[in-house]
PyMOL Python script that loads the backbone (N, CA, C, O; Angstrom):
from pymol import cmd

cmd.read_pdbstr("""\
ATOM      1  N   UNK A   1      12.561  -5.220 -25.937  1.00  0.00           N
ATOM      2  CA  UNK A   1      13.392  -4.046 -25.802  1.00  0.00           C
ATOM      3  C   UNK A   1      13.176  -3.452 -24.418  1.00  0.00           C
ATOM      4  O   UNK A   1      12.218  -2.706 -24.212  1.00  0.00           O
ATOM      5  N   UNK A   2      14.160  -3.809 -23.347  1.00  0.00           N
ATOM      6  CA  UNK A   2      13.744  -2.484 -22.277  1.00  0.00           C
ATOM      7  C   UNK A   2      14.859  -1.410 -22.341  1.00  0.00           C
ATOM      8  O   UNK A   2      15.988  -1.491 -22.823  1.00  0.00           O
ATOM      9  N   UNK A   3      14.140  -0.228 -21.630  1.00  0.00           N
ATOM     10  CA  UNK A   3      15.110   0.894 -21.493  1.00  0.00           C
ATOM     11  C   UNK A   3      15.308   0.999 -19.904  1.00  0.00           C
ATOM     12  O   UNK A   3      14.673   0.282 -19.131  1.00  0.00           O
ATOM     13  N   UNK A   4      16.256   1.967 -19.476  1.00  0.00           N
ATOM     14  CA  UNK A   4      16.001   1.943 -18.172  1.00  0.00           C
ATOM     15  C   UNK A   4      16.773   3.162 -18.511  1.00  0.00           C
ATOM     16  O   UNK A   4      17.524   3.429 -19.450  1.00  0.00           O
ATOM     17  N   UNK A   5      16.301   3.934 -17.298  1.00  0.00           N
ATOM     18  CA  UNK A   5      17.368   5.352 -17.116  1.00  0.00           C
ATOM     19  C   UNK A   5      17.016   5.639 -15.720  1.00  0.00           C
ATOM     20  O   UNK A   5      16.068   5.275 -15.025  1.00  0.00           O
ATOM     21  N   UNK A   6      18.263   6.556 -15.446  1.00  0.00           N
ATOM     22  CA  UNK A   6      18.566   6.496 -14.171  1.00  0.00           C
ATOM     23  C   UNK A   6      19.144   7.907 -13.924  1.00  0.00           C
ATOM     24  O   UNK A   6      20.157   8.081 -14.602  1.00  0.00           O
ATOM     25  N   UNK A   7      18.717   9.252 -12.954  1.00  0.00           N
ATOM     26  CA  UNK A   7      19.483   9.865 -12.980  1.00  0.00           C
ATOM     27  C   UNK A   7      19.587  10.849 -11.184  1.00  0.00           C
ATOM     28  O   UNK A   7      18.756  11.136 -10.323  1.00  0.00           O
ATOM     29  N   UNK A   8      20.782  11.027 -11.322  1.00  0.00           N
ATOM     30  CA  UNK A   8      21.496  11.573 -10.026  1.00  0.00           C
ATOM     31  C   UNK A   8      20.980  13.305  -9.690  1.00  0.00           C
ATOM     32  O   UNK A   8      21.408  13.974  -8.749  1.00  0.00           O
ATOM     33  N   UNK A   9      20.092  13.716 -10.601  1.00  0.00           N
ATOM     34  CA  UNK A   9      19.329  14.989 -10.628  1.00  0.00           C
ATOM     35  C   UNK A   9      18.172  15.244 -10.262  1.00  0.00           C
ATOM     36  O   UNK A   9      17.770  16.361  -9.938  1.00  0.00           O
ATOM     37  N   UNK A  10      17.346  13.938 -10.284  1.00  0.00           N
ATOM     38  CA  UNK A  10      16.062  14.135  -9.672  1.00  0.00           C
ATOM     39  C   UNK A  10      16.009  12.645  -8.413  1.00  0.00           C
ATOM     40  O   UNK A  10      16.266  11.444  -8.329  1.00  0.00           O
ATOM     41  N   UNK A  11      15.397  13.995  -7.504  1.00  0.00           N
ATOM     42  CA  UNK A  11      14.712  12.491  -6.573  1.00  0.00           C
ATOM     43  C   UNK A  11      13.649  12.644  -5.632  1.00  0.00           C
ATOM     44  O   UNK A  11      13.640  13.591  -4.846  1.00  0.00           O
ATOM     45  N   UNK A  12      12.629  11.659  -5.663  1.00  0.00           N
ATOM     46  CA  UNK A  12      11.557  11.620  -5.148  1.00  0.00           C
ATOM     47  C   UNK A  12      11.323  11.998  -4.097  1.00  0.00           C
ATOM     48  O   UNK A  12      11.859  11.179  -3.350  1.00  0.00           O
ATOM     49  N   UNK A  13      10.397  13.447  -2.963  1.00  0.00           N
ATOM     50  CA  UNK A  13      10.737  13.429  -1.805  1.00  0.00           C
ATOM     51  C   UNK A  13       9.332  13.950  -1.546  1.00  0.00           C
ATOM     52  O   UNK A  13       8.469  14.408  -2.295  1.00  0.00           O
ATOM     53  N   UNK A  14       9.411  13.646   0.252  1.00  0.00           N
ATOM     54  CA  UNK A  14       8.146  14.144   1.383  1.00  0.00           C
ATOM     55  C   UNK A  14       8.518  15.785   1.354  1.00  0.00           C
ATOM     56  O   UNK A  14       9.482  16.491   1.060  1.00  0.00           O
ATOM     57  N   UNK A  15       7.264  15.930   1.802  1.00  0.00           N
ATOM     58  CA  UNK A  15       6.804  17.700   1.936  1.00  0.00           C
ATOM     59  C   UNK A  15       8.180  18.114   2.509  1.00  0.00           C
ATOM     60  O   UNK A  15       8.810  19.056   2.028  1.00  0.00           O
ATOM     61  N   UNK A  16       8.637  17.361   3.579  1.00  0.00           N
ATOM     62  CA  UNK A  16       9.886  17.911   4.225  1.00  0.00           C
ATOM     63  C   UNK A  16      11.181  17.853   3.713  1.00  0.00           C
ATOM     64  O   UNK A  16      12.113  18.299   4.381  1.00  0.00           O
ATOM     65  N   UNK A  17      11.351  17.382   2.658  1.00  0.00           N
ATOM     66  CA  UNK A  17      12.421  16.968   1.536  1.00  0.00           C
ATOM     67  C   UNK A  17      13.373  16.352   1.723  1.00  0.00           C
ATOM     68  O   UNK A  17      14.463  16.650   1.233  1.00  0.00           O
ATOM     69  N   UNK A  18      13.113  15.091   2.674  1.00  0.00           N
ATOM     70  CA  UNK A  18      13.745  13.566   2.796  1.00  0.00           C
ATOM     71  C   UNK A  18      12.858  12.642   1.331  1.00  0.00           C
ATOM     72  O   UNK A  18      11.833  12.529   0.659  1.00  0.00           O
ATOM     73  N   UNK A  19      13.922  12.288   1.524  1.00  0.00           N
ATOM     74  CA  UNK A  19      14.421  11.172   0.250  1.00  0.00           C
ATOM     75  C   UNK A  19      13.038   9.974   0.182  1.00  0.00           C
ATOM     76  O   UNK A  19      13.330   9.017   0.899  1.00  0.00           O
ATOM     77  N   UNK A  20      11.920   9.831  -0.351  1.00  0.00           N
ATOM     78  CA  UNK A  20      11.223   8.547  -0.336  1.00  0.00           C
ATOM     79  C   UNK A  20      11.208   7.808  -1.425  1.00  0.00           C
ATOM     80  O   UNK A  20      10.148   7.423  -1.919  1.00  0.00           O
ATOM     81  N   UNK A  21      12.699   7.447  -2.062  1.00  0.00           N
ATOM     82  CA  UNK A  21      13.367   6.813  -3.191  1.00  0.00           C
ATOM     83  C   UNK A  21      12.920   5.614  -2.400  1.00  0.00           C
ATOM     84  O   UNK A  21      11.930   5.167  -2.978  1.00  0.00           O
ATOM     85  N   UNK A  22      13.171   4.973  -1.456  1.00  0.00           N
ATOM     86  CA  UNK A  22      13.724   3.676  -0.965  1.00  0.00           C
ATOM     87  C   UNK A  22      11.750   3.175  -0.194  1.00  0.00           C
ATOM     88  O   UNK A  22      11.663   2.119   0.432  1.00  0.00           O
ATOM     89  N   UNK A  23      10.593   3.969  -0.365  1.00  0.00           N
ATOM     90  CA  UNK A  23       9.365   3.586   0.608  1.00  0.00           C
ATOM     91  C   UNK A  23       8.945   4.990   1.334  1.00  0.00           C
ATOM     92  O   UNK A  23       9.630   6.007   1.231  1.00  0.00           O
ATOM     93  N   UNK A  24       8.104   4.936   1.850  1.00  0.00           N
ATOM     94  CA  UNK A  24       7.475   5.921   2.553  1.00  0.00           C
ATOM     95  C   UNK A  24       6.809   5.613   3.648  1.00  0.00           C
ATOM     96  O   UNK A  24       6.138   4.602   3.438  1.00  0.00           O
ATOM     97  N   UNK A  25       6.685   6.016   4.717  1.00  0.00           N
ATOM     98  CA  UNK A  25       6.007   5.505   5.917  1.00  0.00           C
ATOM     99  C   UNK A  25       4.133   5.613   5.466  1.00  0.00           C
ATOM    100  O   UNK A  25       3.463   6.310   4.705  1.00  0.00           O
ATOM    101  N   UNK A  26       3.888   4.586   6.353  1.00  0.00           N
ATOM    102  CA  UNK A  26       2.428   4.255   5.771  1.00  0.00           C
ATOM    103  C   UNK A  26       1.555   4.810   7.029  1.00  0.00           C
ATOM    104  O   UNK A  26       1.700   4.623   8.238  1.00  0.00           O
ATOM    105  N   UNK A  27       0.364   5.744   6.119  1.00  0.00           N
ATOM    106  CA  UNK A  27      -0.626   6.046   6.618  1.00  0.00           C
ATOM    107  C   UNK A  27      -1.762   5.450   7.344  1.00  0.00           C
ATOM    108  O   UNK A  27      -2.292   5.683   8.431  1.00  0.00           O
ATOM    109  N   UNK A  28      -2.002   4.447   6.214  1.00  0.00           N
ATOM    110  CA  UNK A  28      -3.183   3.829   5.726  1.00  0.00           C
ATOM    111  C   UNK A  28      -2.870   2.246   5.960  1.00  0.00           C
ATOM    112  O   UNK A  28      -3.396   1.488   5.146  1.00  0.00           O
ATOM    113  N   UNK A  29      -2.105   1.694   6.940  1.00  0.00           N
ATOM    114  CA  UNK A  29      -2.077   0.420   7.388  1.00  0.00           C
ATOM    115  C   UNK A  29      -3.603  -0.388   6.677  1.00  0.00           C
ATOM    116  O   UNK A  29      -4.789  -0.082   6.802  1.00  0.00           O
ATOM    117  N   UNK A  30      -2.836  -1.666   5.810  1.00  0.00           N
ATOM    118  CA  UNK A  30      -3.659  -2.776   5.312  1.00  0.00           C
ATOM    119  C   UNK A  30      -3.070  -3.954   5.614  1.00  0.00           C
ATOM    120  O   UNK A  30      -1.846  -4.067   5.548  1.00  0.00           O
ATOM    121  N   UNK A  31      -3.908  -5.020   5.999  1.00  0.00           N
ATOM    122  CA  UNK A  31      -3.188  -5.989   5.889  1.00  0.00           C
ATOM    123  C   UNK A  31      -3.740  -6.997   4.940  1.00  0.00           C
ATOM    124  O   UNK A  31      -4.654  -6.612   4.211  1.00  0.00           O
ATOM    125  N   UNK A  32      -3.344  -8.172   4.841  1.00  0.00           N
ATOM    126  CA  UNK A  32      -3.657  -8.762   3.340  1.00  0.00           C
ATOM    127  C   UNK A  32      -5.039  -9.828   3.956  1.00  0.00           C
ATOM    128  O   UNK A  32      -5.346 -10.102   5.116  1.00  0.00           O
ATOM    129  N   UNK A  33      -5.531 -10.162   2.924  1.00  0.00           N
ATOM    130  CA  UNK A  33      -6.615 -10.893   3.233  1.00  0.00           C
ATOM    131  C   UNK A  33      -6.236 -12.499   3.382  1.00  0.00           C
ATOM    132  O   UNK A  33      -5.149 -13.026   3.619  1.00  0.00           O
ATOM    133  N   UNK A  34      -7.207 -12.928   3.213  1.00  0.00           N
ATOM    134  CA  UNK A  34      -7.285 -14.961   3.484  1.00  0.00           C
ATOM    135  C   UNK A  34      -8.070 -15.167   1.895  1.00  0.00           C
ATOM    136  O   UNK A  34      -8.438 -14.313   1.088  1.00  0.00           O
ATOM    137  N   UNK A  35      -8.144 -16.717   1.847  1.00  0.00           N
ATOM    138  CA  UNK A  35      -8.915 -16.871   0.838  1.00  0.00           C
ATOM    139  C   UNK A  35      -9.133 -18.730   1.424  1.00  0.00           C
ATOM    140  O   UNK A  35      -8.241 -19.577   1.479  1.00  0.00           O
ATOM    141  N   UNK A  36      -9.966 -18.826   1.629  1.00  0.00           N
ATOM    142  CA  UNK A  36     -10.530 -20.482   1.583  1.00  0.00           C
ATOM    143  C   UNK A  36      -9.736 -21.409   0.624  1.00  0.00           C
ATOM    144  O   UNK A  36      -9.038 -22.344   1.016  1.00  0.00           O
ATOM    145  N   UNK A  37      -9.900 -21.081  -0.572  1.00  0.00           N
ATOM    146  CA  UNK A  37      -9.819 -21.759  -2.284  1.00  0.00           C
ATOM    147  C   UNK A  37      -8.292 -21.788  -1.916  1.00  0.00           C
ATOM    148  O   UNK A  37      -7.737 -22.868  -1.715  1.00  0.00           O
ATOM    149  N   UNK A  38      -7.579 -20.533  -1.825  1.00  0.00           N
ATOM    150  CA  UNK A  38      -6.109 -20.251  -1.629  1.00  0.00           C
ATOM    151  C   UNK A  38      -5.711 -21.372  -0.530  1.00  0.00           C
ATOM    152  O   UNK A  38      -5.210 -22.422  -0.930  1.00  0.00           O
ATOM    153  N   UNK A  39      -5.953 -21.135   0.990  1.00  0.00           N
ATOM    154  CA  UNK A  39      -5.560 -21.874   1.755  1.00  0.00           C
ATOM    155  C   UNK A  39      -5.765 -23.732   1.397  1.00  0.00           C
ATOM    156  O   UNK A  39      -4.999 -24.639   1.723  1.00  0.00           O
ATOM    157  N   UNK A  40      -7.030 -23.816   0.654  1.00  0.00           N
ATOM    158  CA  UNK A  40      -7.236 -25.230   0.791  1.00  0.00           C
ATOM    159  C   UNK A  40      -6.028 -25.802  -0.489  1.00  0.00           C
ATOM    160  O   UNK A  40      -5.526 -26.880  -0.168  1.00  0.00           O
ATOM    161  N   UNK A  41      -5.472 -25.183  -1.974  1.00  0.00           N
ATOM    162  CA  UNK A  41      -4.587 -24.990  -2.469  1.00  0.00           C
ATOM    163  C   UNK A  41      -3.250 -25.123  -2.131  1.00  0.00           C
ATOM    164  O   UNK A  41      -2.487 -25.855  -2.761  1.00  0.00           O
ATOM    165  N   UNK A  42      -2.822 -24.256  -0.883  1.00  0.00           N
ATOM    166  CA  UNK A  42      -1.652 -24.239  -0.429  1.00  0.00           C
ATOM    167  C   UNK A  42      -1.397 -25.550   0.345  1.00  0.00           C
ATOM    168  O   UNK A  42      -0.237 -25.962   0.340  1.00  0.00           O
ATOM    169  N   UNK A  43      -2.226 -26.177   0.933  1.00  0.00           N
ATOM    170  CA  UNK A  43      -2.111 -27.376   2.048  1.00  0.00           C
ATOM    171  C   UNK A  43      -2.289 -28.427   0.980  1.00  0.00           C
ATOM    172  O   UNK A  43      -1.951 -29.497   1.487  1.00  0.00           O
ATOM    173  N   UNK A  44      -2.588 -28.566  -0.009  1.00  0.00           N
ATOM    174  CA  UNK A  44      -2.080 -29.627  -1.561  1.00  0.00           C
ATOM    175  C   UNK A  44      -0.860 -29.691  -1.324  1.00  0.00           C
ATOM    176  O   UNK A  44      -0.368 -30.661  -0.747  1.00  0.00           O
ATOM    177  N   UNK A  45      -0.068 -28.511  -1.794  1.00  0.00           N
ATOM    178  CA  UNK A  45       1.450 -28.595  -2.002  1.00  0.00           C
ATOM    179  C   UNK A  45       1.820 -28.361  -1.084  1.00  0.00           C
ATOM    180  O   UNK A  45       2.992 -28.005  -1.202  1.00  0.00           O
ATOM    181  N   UNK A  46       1.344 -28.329   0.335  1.00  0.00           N
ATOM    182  CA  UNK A  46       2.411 -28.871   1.896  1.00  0.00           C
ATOM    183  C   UNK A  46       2.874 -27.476   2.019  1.00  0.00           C
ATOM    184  O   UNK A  46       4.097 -27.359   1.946  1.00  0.00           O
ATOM    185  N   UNK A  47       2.336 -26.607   2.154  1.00  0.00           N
ATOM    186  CA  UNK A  47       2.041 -25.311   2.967  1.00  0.00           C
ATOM    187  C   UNK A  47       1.659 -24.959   4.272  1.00  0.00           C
ATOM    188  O   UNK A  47       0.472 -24.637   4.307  1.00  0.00           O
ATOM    189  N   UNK A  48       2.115 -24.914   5.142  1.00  0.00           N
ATOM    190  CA  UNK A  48       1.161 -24.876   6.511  1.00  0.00           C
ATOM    191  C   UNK A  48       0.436 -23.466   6.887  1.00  0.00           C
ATOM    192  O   UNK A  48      -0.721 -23.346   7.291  1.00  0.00           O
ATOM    193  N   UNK A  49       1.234 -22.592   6.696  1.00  0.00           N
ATOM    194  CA  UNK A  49       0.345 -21.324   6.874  1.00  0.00           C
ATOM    195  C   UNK A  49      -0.333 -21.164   5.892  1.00  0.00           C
ATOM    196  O   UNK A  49      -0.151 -21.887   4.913  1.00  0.00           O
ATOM    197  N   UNK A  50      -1.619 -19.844   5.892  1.00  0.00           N
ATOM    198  CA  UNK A  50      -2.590 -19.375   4.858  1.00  0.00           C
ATOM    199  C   UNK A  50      -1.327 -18.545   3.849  1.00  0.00           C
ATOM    200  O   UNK A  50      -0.293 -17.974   4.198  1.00  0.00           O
ATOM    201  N   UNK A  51      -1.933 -18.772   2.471  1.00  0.00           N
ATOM    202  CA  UNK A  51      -1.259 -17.918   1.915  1.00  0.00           C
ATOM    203  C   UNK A  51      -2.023 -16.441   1.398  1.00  0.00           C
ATOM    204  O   UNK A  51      -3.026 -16.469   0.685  1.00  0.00           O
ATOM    205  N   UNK A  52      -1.381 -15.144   1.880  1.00  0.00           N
ATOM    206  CA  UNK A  52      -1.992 -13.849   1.994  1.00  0.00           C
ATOM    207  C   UNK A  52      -2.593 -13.607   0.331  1.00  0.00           C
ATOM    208  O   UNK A  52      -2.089 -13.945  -0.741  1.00  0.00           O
ATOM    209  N   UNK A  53      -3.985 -12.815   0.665  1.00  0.00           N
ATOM    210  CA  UNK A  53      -4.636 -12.607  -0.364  1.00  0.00           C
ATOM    211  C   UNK A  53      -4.085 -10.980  -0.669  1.00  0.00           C
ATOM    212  O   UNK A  53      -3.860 -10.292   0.326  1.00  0.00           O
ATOM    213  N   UNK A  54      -3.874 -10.381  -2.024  1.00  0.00           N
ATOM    214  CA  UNK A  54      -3.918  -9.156  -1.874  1.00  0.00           C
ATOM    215  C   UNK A  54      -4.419  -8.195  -2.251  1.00  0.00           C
ATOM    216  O   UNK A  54      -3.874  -7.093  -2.208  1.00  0.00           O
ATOM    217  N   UNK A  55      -5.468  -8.395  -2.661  1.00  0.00           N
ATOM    218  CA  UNK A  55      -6.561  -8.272  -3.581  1.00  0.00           C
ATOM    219  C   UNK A  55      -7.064  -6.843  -3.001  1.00  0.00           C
ATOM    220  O   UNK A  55      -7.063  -5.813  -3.675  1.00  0.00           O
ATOM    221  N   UNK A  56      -7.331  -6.898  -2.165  1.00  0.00           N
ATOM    222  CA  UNK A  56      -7.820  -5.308  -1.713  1.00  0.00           C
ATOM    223  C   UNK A  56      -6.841  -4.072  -1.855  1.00  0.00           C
ATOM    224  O   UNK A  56      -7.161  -2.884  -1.899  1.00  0.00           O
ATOM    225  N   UNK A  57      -5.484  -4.664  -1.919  1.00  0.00           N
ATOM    226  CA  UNK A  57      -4.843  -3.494  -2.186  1.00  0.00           C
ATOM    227  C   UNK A  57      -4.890  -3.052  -3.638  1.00  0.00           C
ATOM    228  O   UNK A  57      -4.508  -1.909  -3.889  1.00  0.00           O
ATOM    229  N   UNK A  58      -5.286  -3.777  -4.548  1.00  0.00           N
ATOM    230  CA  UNK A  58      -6.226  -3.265  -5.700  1.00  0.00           C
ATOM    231  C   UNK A  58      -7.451  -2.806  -6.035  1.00  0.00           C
ATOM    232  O   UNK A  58      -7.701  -2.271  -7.115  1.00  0.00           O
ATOM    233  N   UNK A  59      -8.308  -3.006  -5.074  1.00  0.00           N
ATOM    234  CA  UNK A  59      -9.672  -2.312  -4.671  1.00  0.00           C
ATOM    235  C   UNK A  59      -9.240  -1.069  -5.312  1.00  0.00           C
ATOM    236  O   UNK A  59      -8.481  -0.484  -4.540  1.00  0.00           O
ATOM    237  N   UNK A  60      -9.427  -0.352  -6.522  1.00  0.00           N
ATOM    238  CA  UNK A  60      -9.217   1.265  -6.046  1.00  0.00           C
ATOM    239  C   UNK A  60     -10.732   1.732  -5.646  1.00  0.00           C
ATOM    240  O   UNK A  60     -10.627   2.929  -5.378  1.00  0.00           O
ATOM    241  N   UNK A  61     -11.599   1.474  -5.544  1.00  0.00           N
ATOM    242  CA  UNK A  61     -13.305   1.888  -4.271  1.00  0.00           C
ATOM    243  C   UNK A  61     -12.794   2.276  -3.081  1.00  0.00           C
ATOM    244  O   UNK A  61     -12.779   3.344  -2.469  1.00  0.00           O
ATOM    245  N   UNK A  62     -12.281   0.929  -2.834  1.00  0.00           N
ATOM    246  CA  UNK A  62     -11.507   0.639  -1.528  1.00  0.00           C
ATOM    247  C   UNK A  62     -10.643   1.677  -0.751  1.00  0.00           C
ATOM    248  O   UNK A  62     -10.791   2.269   0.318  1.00  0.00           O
ATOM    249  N   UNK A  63      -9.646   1.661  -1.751  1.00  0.00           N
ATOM    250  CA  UNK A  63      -8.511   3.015  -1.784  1.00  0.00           C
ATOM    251  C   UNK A  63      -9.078   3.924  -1.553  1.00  0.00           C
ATOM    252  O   UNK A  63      -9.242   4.273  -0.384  1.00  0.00           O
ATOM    253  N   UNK A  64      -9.723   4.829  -2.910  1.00  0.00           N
ATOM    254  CA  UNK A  64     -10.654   6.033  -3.061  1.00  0.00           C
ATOM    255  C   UNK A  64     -11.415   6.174  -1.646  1.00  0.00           C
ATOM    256  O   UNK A  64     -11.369   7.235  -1.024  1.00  0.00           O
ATOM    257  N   UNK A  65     -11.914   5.375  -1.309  1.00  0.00           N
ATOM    258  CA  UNK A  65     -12.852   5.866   0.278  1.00  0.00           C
ATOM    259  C   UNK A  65     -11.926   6.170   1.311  1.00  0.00           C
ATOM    260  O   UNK A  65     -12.109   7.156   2.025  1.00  0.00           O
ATOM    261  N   UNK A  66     -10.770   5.279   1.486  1.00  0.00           N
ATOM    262  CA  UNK A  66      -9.737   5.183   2.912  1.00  0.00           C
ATOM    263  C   UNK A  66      -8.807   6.426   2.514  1.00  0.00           C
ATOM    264  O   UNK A  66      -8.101   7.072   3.288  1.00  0.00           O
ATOM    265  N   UNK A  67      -8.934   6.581   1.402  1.00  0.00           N
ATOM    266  CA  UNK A  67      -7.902   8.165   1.453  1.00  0.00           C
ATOM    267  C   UNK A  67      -8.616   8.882   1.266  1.00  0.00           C
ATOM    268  O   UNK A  67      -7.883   9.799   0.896  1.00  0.00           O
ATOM    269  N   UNK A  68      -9.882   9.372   1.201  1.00  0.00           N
ATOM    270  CA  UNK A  68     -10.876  10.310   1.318  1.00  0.00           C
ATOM    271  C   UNK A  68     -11.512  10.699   2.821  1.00  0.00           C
ATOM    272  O   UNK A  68     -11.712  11.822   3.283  1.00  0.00           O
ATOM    273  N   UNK A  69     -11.708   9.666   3.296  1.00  0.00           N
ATOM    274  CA  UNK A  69     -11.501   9.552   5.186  1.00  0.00           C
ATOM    275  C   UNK A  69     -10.216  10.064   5.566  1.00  0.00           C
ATOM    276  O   UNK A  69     -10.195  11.111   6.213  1.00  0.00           O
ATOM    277  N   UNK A  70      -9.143   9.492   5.265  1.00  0.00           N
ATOM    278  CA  UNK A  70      -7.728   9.977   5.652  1.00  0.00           C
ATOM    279  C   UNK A  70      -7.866  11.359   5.698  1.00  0.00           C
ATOM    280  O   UNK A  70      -7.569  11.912   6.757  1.00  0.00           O
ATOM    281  N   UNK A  71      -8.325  12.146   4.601  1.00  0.00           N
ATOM    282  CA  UNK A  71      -7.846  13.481   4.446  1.00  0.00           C
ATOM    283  C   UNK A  71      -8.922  14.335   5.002  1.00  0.00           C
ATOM    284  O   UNK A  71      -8.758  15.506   5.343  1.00  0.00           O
ATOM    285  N   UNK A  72     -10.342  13.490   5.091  1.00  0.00           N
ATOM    286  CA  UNK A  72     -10.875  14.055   5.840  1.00  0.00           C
ATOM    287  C   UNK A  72     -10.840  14.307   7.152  1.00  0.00           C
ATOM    288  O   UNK A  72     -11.477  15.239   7.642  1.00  0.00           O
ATOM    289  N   UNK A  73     -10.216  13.635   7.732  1.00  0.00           N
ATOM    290  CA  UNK A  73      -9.651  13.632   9.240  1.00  0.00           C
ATOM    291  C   UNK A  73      -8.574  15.020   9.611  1.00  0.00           C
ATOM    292  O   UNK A  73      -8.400  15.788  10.557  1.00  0.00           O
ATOM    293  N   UNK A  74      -7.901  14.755   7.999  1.00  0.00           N
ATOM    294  CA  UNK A  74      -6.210  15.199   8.177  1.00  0.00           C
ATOM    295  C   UNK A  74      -7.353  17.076   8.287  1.00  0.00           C
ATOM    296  O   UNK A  74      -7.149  17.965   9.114  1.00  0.00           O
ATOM    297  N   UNK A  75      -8.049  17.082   7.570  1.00  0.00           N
ATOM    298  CA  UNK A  75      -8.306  18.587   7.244  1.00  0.00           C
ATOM    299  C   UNK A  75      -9.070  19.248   8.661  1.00  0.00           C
ATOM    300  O   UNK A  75      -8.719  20.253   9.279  1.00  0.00           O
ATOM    301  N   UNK A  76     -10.469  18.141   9.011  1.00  0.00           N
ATOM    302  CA  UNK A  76     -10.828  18.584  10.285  1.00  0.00           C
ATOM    303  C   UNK A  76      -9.465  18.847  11.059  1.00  0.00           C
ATOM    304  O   UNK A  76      -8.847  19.911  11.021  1.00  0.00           O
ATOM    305  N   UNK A  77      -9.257  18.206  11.458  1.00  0.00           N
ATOM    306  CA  UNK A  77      -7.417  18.470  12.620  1.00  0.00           C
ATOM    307  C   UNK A  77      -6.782  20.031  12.487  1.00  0.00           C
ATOM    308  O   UNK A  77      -6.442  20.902  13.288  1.00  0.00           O
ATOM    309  N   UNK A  78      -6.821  19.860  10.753  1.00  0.00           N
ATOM    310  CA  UNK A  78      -6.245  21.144  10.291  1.00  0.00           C
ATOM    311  C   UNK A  78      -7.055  22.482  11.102  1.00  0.00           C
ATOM    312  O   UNK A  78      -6.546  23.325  11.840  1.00  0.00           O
ATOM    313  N   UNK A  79      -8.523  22.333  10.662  1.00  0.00           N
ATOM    314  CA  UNK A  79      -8.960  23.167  10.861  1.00  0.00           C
ATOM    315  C   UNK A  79      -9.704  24.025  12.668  1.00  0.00           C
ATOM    316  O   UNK A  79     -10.114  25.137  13.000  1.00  0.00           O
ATOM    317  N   UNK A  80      -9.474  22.474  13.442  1.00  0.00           N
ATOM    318  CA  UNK A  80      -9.676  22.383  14.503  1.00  0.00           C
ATOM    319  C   UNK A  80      -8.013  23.302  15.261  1.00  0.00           C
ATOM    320  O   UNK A  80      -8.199  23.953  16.289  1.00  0.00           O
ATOM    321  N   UNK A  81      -6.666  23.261  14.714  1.00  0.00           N
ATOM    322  CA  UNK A  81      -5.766  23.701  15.207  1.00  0.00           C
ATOM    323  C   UNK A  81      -5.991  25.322  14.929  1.00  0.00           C
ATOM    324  O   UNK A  81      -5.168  26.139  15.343  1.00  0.00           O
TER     325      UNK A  81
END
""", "prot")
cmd.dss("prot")
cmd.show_as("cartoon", "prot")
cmd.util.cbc("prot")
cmd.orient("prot")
């Protein structure tokens, strides 16, 4: 059974109240990892590049620390202005 609903009354937005229905500009630049096991895998089935790991963007440790730095930055700044 899925449902889906959809409506023209609410929509997701930045402090400044543009639209971030469609993504949001990124703070917190990650890029994806490697994996040995993965790459040696991918070159079996005739892959030539590594194939990206993404595993850290599930880290939530990971997360939890880099947006705790983030905001700690964001607040010194604050408080430095």
């Amino acid at each position: 059974f899925d449902y889906v609903m959809s409506s023209g009354q609410w929509l997701l937005t930045d402090r400044n109240g543009e639209s971030v229905e469609r993504g949001c500009s990124i703070d917190l630049p990650m890029e994806a990892g490697g994996s040995d096991a993965i790459d040696a895998l991918a070159a079996l089935i005739g892959v030539d590049t590594g194939v990206p790991v993404f595993t850290d963007y599930y880290d939530d440790a990971r997360l939890d620390g880099m947006m705790n730095e983030y905001f700690e930055e964001q607040e010194d700044l604050n408080q430095a202005a």
